[in-house]
C-alpha positions as CSV (number, residue, x, y, z in Angstrom):
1,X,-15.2,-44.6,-5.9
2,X,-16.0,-41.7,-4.0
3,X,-12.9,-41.4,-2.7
4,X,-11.2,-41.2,-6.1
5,X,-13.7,-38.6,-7.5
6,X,-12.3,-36.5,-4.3
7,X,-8.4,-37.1,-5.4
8,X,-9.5,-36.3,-9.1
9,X,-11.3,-32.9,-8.0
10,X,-8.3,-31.8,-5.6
11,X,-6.1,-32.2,-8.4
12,X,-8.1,-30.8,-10.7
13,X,-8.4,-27.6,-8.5
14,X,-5.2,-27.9,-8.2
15,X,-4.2,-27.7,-11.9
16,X,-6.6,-24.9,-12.4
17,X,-4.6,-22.6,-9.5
18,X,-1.4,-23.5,-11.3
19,X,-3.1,-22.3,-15.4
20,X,-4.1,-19.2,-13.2
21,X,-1.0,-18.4,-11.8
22,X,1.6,-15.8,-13.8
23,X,5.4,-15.3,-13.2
24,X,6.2,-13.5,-16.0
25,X,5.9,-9.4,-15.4
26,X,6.1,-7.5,-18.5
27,X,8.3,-4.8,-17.1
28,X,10.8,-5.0,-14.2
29,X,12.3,-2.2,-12.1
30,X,14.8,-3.0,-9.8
31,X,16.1,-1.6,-6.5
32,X,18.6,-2.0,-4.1
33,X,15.8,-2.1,-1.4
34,X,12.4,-3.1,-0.5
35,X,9.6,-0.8,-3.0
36,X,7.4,1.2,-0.5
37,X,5.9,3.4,-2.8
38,X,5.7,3.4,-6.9
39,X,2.9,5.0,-9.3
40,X,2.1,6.3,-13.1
41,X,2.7,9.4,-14.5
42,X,-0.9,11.0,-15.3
43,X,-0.2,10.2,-19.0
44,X,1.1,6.7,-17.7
45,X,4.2,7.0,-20.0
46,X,6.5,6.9,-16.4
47,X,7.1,5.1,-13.4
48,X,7.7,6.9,-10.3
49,X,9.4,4.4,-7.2
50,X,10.8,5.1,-3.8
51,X,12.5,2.5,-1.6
52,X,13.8,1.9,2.1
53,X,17.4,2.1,1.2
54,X,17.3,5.4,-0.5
55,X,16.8,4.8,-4.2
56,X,14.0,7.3,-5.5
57,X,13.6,6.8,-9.4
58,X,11.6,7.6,-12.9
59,X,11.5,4.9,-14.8
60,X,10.1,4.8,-18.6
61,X,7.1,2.6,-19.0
62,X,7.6,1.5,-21.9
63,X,10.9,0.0,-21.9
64,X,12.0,0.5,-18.2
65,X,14.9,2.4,-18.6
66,X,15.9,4.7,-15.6
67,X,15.2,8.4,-16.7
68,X,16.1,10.0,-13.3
69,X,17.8,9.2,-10.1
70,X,17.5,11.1,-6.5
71,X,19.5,8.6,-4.0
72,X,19.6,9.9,0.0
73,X,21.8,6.9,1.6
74,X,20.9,6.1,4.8
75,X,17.2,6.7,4.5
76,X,14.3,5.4,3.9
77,X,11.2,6.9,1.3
78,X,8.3,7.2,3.1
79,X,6.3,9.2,0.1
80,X,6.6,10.0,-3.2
81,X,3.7,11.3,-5.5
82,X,3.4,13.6,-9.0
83,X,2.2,16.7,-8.9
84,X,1.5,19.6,-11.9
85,X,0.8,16.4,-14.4
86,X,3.6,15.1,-13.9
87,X,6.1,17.9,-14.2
88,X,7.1,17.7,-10.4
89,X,7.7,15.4,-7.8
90,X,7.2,15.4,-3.9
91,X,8.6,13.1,-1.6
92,X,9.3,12.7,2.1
93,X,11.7,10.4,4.0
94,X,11.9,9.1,7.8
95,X,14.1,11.8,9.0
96,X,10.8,14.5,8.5
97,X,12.4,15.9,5.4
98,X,9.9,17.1,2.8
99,X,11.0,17.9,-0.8
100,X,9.0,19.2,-3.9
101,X,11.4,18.7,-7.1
102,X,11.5,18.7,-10.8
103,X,10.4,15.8,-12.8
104,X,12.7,16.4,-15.4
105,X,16.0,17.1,-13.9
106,X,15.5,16.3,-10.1
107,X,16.3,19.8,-9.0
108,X,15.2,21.2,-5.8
109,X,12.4,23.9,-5.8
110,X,11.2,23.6,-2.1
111,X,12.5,21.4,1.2
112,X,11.0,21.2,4.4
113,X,12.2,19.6,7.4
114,X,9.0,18.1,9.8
115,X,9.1,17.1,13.2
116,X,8.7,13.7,13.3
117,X,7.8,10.3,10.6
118,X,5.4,11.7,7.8
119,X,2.4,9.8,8.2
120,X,0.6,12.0,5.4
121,X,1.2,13.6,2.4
122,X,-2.1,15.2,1.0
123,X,-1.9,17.5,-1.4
124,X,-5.3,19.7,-1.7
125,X,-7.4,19.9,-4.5
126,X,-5.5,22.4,-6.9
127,X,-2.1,21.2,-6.0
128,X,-1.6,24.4,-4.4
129,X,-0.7,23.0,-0.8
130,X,0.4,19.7,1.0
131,X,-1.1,18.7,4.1
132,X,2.1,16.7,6.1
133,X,1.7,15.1,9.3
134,X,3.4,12.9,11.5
135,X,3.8,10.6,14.2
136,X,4.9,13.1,16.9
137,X,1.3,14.5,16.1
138,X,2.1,17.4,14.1
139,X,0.4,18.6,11.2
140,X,1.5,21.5,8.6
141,X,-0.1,23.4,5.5
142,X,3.2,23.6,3.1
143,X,2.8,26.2,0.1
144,X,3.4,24.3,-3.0
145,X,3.8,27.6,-4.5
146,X,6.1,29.5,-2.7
147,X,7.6,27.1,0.2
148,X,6.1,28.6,3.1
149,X,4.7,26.6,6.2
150,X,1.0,28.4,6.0
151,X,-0.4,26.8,8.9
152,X,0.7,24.3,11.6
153,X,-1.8,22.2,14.2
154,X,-0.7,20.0,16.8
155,X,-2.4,17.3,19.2
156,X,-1.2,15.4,22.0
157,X,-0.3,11.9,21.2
158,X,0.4,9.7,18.3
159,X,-2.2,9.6,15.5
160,X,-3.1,7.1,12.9
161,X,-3.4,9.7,9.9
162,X,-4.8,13.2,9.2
163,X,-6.9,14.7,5.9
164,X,-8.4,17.4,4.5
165,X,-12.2,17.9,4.6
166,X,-14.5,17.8,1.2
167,X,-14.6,21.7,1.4
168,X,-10.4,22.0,2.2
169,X,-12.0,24.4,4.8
170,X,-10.4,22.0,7.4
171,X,-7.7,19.4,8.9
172,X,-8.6,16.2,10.8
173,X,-6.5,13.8,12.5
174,X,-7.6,10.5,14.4
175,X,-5.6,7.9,16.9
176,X,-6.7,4.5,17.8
177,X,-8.7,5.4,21.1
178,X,-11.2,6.5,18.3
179,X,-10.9,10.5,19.1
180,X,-10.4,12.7,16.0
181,X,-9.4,16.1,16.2
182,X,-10.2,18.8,13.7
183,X,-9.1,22.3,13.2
184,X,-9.3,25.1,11.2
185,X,-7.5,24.7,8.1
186,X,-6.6,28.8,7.7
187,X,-6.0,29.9,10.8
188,X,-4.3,26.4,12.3
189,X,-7.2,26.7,15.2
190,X,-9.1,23.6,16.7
191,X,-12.4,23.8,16.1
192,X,-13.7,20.4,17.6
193,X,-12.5,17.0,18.9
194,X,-15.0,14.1,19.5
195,X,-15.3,10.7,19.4
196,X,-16.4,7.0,17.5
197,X,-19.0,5.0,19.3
198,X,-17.4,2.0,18.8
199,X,-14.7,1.7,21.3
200,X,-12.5,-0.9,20.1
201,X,-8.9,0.3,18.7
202,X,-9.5,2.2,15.8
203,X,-7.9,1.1,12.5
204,X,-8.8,3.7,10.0
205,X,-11.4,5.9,8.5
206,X,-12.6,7.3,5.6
207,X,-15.2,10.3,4.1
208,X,-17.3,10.2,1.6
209,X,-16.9,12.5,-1.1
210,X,-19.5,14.9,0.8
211,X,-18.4,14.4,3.8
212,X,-22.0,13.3,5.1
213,X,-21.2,9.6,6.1
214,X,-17.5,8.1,7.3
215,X,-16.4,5.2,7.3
216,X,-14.5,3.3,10.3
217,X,-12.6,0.0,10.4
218,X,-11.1,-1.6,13.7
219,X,-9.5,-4.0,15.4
220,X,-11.9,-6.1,16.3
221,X,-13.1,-7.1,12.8
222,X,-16.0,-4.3,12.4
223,X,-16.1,-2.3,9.6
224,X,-19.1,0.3,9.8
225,X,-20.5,3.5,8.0
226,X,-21.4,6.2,9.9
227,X,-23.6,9.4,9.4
228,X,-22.4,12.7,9.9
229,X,-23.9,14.8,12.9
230,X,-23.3,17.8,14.4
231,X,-19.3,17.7,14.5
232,X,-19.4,13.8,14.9
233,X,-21.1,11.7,13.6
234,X,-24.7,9.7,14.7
235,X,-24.6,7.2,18.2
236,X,-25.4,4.5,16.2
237,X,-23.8,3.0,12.6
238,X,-26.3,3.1,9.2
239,X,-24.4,-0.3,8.3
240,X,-21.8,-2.9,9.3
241,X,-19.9,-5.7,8.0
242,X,-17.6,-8.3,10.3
243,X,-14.3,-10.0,10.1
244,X,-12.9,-12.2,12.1
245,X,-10.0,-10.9,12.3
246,X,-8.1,-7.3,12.8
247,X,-9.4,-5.1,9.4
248,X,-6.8,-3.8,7.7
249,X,-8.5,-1.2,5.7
250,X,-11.5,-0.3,3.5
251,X,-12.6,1.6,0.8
252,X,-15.5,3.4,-1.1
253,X,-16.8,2.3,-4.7
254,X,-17.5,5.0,-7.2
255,X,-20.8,5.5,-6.1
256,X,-20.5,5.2,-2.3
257,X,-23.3,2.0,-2.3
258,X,-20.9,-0.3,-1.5
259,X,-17.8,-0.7,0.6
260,X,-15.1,-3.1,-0.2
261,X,-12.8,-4.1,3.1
262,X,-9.9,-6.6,3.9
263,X,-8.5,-8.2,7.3
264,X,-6.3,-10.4,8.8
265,X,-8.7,-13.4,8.3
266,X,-7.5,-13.5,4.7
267,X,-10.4,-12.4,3.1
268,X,-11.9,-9.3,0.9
269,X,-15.6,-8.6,1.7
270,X,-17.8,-6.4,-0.6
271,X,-20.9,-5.5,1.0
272,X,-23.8,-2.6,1.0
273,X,-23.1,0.5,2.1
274,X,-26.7,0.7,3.0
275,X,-27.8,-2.1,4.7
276,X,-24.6,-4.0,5.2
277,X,-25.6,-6.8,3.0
278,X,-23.1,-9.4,2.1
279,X,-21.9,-9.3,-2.0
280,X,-19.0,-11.0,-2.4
281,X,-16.5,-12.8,-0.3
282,X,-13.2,-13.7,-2.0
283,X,-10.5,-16.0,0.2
284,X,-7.0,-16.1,0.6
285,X,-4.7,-18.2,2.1
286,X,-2.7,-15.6,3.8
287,X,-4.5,-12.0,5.3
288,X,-4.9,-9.6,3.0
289,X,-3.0,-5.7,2.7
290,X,-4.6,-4.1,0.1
291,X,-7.2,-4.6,-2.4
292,X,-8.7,-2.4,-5.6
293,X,-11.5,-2.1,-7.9
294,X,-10.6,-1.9,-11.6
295,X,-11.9,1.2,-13.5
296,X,-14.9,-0.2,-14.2
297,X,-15.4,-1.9,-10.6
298,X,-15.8,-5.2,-12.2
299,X,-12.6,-6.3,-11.3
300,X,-11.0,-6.8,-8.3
301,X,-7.2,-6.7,-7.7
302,X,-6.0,-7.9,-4.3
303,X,-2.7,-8.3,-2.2
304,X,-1.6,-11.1,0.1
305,X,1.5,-12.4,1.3
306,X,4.2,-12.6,-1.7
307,X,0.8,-12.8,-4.6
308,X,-1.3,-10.6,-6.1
309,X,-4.8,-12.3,-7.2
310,X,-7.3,-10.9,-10.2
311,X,-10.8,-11.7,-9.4
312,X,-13.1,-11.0,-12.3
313,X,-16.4,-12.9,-12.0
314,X,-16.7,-16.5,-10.3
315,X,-13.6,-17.6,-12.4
316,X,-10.5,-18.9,-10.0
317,X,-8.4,-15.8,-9.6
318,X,-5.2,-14.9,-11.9
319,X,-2.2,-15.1,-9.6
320,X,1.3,-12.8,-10.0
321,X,4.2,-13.5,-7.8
322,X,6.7,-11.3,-6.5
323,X,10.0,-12.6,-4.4
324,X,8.8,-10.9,-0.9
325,X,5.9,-9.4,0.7
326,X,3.7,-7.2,-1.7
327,X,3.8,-3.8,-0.6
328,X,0.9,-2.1,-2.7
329,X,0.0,-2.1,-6.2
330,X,-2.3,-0.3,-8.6
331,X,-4.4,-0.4,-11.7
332,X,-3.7,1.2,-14.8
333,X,-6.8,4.1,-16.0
334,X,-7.8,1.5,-18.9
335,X,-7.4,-1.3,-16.9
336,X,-4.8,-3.2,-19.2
337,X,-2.1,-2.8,-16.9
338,X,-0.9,-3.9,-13.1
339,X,2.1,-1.7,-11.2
340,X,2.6,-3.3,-8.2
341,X,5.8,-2.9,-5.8
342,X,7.0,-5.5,-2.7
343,X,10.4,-6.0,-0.4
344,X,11.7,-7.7,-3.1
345,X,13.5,-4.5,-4.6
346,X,11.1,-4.4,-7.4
347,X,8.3,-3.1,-9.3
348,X,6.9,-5.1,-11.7
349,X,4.3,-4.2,-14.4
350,X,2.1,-7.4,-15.4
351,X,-0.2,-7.1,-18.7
352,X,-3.4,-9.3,-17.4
């Protein structure tokens, strides 16, 4: 009897997985190559995508239909993001080239060429200036306004990625070893370099919006939140949360109490910025990439192998299946909407 009750719940699990699972997106965009990069408009009526072979395009969100097309055979999108509401778009490739262009026609206003694989591309607050940097460890300050290079920094070594600081007065960059460099974002000058605590290979990090606590994700499963002092930050971590496997990255909520992070043993752990205690735990059957609040930070929308899964609550999660590996996805601002992009050649907009 017992035995039975077993079979019976399996396949009722089972059945419940399948209910949750959707195939159907309600908008596809197709390219020749895998999707690395895709996003809304800021009125969300438009679809910006980028892919590996060379296809950049704007897409209409409502119907699909391709509005404008920038191709650069052989290469590969490694950026591409709105700026000025939507009435320009910036993008970078492999080769190092950086080019801000109209939304409307695709023509040129400003190219840069970059030494190196663009790591980042950060424009500041005002939209005023980019930060690029890449993997040969050079950083530059490019003029949104007038195409100038208004500062460049450089660091031996390859780095993970680089930012801005809260105030814009600065640049940082940070390797694996755990050293980050920073420099003076006007003058291009290095103002300090120093060092995590933890020493095992650094994954990534992330500021708070004040810049007072940062937090740092390695390696070997630790995820921890540090507090700023002096130029670096405090000996010891305010709280920490463990995987049990590499962490792949991790994230802020709204209100900086609690810290959302994912890792290669296929799981999402939300947990207190404070104290590090435990909130939720959600499982996957492959390590995760990504992972996203929802507006409201009820919802959960998380990336794994060739699924994405909607958490909301202790219901089973909602599953949406693309062809090949999901690259990234994103919410919509009301939360009615999914854009997510994958190797399959696609973008594909699901209505939850």
């Amino acid at each position: 009897m017992t035995k039975l009750l077993s079979m019976l719940f399996v396949m009722l699990m089972i059945a419940a997985s399948a209910l949750a699972q959707t195939n159907e997106a309600a908008l596809a965009l197709e390219h020749e190559g895998g999707v690395v990069t895709a996003s809304w408009n800021p009125e969300e009526t438009k679809i910006l995508s980028a892919s590996q072979n060379g296809n950049l395009r704007i897409w209409s969100a409502e119907d699909g239909e391709a509005l404008l097309s920038l191709d650069q055979p052989d290469t590969s999108f490694t950026h591409a993001l709105w700026l000025n509401d939507g009435a320009s778009i910036l993008y970078a490739d492999e080769s190092g080239a950086v080019t801000l262009s109209s939304a409307s026609d695709g023509e040129t206003i400003f190219s840069w060429s970059l030494n190196g694989l663009p790591l980042t591309l950060a424009p500041n607050a005002d939209e005023s200036l980019v930060l690029a940097f890449t993997d040969a460890g050079e950083g530059s300050i490019l003029s949104l306004a007038d195409g100038a290079v208004v500062a460049g920094v450089s660091r031996p070594g390859p780095v993970i990625a680089a930012e801005w600081s809260a105030d814009e007065t600065q640049l940082r960059a940070w390797s694996e070893d755990g050293r980050v460099v920073v420099w003076d974002s006007r003058t291009g000058d290095e103002v300090a370099t120093w060092s995590l605590p933890h020493r095992a290979m650094l994954q990534g990090l992330d500021w708070n919006a004040d810049d007072s606590q940062v937090l740092a994700w390695f390696t070997d499963g630790n995820v921890s939140v540090y507090r700023r002092e002096g130029v670096g930050v405090a000996g010891r971590a305010v709280s920490s949360a463990r995987h049990r496997s590499f962490v792949r990255q991790a994230i802020w909520s709204a209100d900086e109490s609690m810290v959302m992070s994912w890792a290669g043993d296929d799981t999402v752990h939300i947990w207190s910025a404070r104290d590090g205690g435990s909130q939720q735990v959600y499982r996957h059957e492959d390590w995760v990439i990504g992972a996203r609040w929802d507006q409201t930070e009820e919802r959960v929308l998380s990336w794994s192998h060739i699924y994405l899964y909607l958490w909301d609550g202790d219901a089973p999660p909602r599953r949406f299946r693309h062809g090949n590996l999901v690259r990234g996805a994103s919410w919509s601002s009301d939360g009615a909407r999914i854009l997510s992009w994958s190797w399959d050649g696609t973008a594909l907009v699901w209505t939850p």
